[in-house]
KOLTOR-505824 format. One record per residue (C-alpha): y, z, x; residue number from 1; chain; residue in three letters. Coordinates in steps of 0.5 Angstrom, whole numbers, plus 500, padded with zeros to 3 digits. Layout:
% KOLTOR-505824
NODE,Y,Z,X,NUM,A,Ala $
...
//
This chain:
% KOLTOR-505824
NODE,195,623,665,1,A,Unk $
NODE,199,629,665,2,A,Unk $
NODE,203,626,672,3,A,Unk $
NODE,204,620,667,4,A,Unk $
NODE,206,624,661,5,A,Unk $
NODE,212,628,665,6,A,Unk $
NODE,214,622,668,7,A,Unk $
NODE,216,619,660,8,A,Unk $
NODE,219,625,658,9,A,Unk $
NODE,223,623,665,10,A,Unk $
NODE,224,617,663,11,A,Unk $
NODE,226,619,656,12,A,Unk $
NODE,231,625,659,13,A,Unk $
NODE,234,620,662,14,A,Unk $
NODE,236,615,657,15,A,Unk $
NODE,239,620,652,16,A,Unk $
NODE,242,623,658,17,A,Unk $
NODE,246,617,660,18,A,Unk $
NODE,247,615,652,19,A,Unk $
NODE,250,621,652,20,A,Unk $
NODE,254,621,657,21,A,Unk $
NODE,256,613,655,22,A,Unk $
NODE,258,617,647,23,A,Unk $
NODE,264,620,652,24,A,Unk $
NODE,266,615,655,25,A,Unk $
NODE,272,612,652,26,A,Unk $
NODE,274,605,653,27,A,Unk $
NODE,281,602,654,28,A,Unk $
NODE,282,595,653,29,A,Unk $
NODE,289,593,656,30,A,Unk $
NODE,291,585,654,31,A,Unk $
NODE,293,581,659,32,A,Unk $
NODE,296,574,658,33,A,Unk $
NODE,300,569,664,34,A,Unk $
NODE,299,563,667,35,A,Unk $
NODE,294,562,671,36,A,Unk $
NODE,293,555,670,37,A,Unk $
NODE,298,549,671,38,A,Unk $
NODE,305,548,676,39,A,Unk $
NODE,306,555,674,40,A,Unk $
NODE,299,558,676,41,A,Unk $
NODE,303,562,682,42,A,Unk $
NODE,307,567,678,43,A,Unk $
NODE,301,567,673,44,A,Unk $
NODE,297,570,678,45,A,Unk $
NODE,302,575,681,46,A,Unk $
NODE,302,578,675,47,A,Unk $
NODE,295,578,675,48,A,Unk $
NODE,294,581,681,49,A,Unk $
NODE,300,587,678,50,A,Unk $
NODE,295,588,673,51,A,Unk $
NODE,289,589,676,52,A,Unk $
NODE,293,594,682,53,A,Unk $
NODE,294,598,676,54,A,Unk $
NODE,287,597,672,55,A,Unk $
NODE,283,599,680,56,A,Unk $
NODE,290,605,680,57,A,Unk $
NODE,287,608,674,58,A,Unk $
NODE,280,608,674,59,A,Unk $
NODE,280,612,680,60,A,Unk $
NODE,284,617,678,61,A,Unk $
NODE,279,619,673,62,A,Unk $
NODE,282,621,667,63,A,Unk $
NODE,280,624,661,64,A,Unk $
NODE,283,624,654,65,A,Unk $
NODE,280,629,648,66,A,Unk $
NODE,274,631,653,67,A,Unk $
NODE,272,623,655,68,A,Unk $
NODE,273,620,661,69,A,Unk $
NODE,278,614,660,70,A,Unk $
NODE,274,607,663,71,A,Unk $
NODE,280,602,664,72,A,Unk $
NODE,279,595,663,73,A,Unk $
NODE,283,589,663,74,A,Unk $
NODE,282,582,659,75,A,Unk $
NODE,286,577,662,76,A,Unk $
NODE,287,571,658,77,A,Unk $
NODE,291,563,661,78,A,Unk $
NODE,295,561,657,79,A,Unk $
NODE,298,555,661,80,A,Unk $
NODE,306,557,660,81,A,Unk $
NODE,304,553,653,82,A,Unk $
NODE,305,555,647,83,A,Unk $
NODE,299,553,643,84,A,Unk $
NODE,295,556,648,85,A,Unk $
NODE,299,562,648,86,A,Unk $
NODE,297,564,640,87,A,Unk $
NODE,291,561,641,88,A,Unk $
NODE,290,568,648,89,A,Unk $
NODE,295,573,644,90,A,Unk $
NODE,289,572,637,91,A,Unk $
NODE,283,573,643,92,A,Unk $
NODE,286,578,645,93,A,Unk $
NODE,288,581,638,94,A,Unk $
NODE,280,578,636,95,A,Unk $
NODE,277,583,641,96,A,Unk $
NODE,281,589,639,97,A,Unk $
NODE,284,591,645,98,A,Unk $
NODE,288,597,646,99,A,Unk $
NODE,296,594,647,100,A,Unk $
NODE,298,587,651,101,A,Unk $
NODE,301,586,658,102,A,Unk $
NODE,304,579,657,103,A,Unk $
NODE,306,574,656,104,A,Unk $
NODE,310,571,662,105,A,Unk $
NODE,314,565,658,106,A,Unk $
NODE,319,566,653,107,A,Unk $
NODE,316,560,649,108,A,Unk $
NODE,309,564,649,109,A,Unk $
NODE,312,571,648,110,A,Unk $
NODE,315,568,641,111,A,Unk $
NODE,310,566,638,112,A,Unk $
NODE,305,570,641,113,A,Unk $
NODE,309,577,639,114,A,Unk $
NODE,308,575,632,115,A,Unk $
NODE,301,575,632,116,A,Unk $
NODE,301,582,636,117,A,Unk $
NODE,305,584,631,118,A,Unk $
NODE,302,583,624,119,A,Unk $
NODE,296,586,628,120,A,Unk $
NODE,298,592,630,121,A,Unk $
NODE,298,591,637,122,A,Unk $
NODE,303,594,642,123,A,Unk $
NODE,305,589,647,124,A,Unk $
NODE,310,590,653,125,A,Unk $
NODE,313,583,657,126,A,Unk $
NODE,314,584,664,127,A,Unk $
NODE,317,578,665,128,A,Unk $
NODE,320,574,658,129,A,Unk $
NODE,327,574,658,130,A,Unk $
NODE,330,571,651,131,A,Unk $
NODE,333,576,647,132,A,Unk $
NODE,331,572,640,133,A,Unk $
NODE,324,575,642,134,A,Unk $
NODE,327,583,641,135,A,Unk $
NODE,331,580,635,136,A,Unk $
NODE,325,579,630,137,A,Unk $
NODE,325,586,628,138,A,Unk $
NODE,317,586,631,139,A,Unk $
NODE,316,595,632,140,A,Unk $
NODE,310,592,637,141,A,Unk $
NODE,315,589,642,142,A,Unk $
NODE,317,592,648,143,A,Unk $
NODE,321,588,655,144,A,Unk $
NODE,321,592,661,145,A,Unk $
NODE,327,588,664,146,A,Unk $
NODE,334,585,663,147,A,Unk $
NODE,334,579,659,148,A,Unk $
NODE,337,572,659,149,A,Unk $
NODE,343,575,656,150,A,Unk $
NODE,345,578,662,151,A,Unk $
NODE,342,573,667,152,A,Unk $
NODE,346,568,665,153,A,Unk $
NODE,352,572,664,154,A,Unk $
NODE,351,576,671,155,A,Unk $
NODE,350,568,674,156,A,Unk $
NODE,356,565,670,157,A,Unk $
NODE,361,571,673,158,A,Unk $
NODE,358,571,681,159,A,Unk $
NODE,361,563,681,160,A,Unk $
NODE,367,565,678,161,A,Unk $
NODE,368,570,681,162,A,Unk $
NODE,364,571,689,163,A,Unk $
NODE,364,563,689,164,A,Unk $
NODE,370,560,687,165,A,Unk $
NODE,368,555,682,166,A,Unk $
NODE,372,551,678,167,A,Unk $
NODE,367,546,675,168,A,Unk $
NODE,360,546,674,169,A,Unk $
NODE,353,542,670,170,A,Unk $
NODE,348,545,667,171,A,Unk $
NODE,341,543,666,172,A,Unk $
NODE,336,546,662,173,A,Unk $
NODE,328,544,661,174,A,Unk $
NODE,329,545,653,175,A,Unk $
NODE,324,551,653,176,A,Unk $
NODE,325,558,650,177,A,Unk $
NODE,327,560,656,178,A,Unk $
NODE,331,555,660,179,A,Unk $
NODE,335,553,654,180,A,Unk $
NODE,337,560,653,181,A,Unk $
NODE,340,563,660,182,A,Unk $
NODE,342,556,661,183,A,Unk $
NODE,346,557,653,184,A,Unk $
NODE,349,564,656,185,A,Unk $
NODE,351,561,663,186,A,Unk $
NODE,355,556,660,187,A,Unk $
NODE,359,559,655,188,A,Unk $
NODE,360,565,659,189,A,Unk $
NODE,363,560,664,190,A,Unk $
NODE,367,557,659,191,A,Unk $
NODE,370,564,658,192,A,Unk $
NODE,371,565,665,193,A,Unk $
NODE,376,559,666,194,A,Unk $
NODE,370,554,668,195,A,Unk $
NODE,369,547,666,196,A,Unk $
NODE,363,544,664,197,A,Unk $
NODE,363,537,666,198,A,Unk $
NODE,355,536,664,199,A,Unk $
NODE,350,538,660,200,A,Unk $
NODE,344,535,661,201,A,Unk $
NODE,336,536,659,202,A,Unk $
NODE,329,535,662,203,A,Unk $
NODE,322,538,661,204,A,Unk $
NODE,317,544,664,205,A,Unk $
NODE,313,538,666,206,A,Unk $
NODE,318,533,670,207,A,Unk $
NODE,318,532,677,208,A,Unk $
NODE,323,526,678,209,A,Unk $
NODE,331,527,676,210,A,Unk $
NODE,335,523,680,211,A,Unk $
NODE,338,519,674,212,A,Unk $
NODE,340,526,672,213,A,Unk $
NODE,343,528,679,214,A,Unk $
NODE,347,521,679,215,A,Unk $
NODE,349,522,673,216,A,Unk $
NODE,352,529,675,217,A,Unk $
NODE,353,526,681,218,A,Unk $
NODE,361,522,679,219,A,Unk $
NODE,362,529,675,220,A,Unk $
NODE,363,532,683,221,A,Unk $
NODE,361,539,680,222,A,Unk $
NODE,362,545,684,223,A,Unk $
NODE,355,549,682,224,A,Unk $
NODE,349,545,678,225,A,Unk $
NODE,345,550,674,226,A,Unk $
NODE,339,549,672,227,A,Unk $
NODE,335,553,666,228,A,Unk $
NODE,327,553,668,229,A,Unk $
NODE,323,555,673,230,A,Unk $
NODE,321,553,680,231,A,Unk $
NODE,316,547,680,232,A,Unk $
NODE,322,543,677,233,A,Unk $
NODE,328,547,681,234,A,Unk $
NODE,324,546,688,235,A,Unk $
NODE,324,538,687,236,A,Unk $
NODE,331,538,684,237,A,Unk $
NODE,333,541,689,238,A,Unk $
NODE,330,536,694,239,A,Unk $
NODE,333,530,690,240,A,Unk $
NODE,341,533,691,241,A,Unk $
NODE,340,534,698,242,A,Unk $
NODE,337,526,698,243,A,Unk $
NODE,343,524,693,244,A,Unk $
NODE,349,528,699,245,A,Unk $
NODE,350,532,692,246,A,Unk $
NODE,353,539,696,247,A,Unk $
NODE,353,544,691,248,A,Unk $
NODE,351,550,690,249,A,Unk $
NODE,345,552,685,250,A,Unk $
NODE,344,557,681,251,A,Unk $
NODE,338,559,676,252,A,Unk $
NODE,336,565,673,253,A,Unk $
NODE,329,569,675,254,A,Unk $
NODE,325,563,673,255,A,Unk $
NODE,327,561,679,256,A,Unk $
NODE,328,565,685,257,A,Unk $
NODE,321,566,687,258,A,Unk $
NODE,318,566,695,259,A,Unk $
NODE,315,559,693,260,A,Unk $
NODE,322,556,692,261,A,Unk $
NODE,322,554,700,262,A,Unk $
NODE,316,552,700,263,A,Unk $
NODE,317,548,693,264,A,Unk $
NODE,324,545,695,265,A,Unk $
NODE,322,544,703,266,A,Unk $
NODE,327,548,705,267,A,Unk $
NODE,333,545,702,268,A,Unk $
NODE,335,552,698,269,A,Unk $
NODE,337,555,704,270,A,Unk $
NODE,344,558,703,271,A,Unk $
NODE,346,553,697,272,A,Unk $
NODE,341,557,691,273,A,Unk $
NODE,344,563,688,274,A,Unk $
NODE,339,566,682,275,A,Unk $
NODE,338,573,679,276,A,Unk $
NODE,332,577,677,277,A,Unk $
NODE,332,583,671,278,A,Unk $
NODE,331,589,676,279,A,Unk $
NODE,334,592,682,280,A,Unk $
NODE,331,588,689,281,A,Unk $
NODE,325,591,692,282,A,Unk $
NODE,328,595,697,283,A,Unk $
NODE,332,599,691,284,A,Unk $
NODE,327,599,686,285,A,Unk $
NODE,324,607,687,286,A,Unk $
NODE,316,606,690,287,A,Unk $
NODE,318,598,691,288,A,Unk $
NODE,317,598,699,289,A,Unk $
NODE,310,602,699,290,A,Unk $
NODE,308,598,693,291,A,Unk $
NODE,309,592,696,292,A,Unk $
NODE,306,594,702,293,A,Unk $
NODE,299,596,697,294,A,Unk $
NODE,300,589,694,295,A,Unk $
NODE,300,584,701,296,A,Unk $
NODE,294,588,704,297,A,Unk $
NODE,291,587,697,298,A,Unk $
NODE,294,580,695,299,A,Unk $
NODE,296,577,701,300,A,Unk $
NODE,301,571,700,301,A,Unk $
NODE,301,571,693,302,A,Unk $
NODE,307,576,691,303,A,Unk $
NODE,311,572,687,304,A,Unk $
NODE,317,576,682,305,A,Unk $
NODE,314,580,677,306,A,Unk $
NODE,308,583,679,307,A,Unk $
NODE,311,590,680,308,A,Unk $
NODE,313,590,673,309,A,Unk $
NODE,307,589,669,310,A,Unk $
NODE,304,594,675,311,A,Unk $
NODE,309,599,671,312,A,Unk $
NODE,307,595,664,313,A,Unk $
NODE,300,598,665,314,A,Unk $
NODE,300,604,667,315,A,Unk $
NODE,306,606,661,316,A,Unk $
NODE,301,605,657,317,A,Unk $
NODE,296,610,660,318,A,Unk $
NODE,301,615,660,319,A,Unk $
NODE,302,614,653,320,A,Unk $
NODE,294,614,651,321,A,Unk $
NODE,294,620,654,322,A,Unk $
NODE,300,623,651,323,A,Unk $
NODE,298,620,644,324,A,Unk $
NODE,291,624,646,325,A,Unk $
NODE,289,618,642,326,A,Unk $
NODE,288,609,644,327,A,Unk $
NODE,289,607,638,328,A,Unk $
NODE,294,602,638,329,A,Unk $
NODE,300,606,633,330,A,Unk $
NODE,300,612,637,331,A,Unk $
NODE,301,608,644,332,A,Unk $
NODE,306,605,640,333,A,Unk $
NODE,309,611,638,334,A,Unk $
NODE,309,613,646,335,A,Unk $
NODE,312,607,648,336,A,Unk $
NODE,318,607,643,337,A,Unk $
NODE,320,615,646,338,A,Unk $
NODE,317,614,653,339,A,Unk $
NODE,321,616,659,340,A,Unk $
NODE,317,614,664,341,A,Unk $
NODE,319,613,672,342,A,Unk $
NODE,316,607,674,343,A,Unk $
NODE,315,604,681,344,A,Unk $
NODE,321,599,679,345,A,Unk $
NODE,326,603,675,346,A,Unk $
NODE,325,610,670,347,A,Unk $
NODE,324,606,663,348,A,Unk $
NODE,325,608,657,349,A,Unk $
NODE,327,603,649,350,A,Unk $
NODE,332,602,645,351,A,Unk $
NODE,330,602,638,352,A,Unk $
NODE,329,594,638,353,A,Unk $
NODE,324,595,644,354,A,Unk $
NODE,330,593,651,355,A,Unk $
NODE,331,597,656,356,A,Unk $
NODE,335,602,657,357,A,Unk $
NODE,341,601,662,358,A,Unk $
NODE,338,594,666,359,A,Unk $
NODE,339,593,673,360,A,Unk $
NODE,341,585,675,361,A,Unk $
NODE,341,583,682,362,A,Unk $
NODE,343,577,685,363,A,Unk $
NODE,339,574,691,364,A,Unk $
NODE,340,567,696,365,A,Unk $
NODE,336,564,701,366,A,Unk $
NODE,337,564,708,367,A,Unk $
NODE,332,561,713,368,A,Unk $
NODE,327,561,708,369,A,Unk $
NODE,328,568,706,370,A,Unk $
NODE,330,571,699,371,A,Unk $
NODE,336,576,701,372,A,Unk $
NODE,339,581,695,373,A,Unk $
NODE,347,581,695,374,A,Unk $
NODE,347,586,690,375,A,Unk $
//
């Protein structure tokens, strides 16, 4: 009787040792949303990946804050690069009451989800979506951690000018937020650099097929076709221009210079695509070459563009739950407005409407398969 009454007391020390120790535990949700579904599941995953990079980093550093352990968590949300899908993650999450959101990856996510993040208080940081309407809307919540579509499509515009010479060139956008948008910049910067615009054209995120618009643009006999969109639609456009004999060079911004475009395009991207990324290339990012070796031993095959980003995007929210001494969504976005924080990528900190300060840019082009920076 007695062995059986000091097992429950055992059992009961126990149980309030462990509530205890479970008190002291501080739990930090971190949202993220990509698409992990659909003809863009490849950059979703990527990003994916960088998050959970991050999360794994976090929890093994054992981190206190206020005398608690901090246990890292993320809640990664598909949002199908869809907007509606997109509001329908970015209230999820806000439902959940995380502490801050990594995401989204699109432009024509972003936007409307960023509003939602805003009117909840909730710090977001975009590793990816490049549209400068997105910073413009006066939301304190909202953080970029990359160049955006302003200088893209104006760096784009200024190398085929300048570096290729070209005298004529056709543009073609997929009417999202994104497309539209570094599509609209190259165009008028390329006007302003003494280049004609013998076509404007216009598909959508979902099409495949383009040769009407290729035979069109065809006769107007251009020296550069760019595209605003994304890869799932640039790899079979570039396929269709090497059908038709069109022999111009192609140009795009981050939404297409993926390592997927050889896969996507069949090979047809060699020494004709030119894109441009909002960071500096791997090779000259501060801890890119190590990173990158972590991710492919732990992601094989999967890297994509902006995995590294949104590694940095989470672990700058640690480091301001740890300055705040606080996981509560003001005082991280109190941090984020005035962190200076040296990142794999590059060192980081905001303009008052939430861009990063001194943007790197870099130009790449494909040869035999590869991905080679020019800048």
């Amino acid at each position: 009787m007695q062995f059986k009454k000091s097992m429950i007391f055992a059992a009961m020390a126990g149980s309030i040792a462990f509530a205890a120790a479970a008190q002291q535990e501080l739990v930090v949700r971190i949202g993220h949303v990509a698409p992990t579904s659909g003809p863009q599941a490849h950059y979703g995953k990527d990003n994916e990946n960088g998050a959970r990079m991050a999360i794994e980093d976090l929890n093994k550093r054992n981190i206190t804050v206020g005398g608690r352990k901090v246990r890292w968590v993320l809640q990664a949300e598909d949002d199908a690069a869809d907007p509606k899908q997109g509001t329908a993650a970015a209230q999820k999450l806000v439902d959940a009451k995380v502490n801050a959101v990594v995401g989204h990856l699109n432009s024509g996510t972003t936007l409307p989800a960023s509003a939602i993040y805003n009117q909840a208080g909730i710090p977001q940081i975009t590793p990816s979506a490049t549209n400068p309407r997105i910073a413009q809307q006066g939301f304190n919540t909202f953080f970029r951690i990359l160049a955006n579509d302003n200088a893209l499509g104006a760096g784009l515009a200024l190398y085929g000018a300048k570096s290729l010479s070209a005298k004529n060139v056709a543009v073609i956008d997929d009417r999202t937020a994104y497309g539209q948008g570094v599509a609209d910049v190259f165009a008028r910067t390329a006007e302003a650099n003494g280049m004609k615009i013998v076509a404007r054209e216009f598909t959508n995120d979902k099409a495949t097929d383009f040769n009407a618009i290729l035979t069109k643009i065809r006769a107007a006999n251009p020296d550069i076709i760019f595209y605003g969109g994304m890869d799932p639609q640039a790899g079979p456009m570039l396929r269709q221009m090497k059908a038709l004999g069109i022999n111009a060079k192609f140009m795009g911004g981050d939404g297409i210079c993926t390592d997927k475009l050889t896969e996507l395009s069949g090979g047809a991207n060699n020494d004709t695509v030119f894109c441009a990324e909002g960071g500096a290339s791997l090779a000259k990012m501060p801890g890119g070459t190590e990173w990158r070796k972590r991710y492919d031993a732990q992601f094989p095959g999967q890297f994509q563009v902006y995995s590294p980003y949104v590694y940095d995007a989470v672990m700058m929210i640690a480091d301001a739950v740890q300055k705040a001494g606080s996981a509560e969504p003001a005082r991280i976005r109190e941090q984020l407005a005035k962190i200076d924080y040296q990142g794999v990528t590059a060192r980081i900190g905001f303009d008052s409407i939430g861009e990063i300060r001194n943007p790197a840019m870099t130009i790449y082009t494909y040869r035999g398969g590869k991905k080679i920076a020019l800048n």
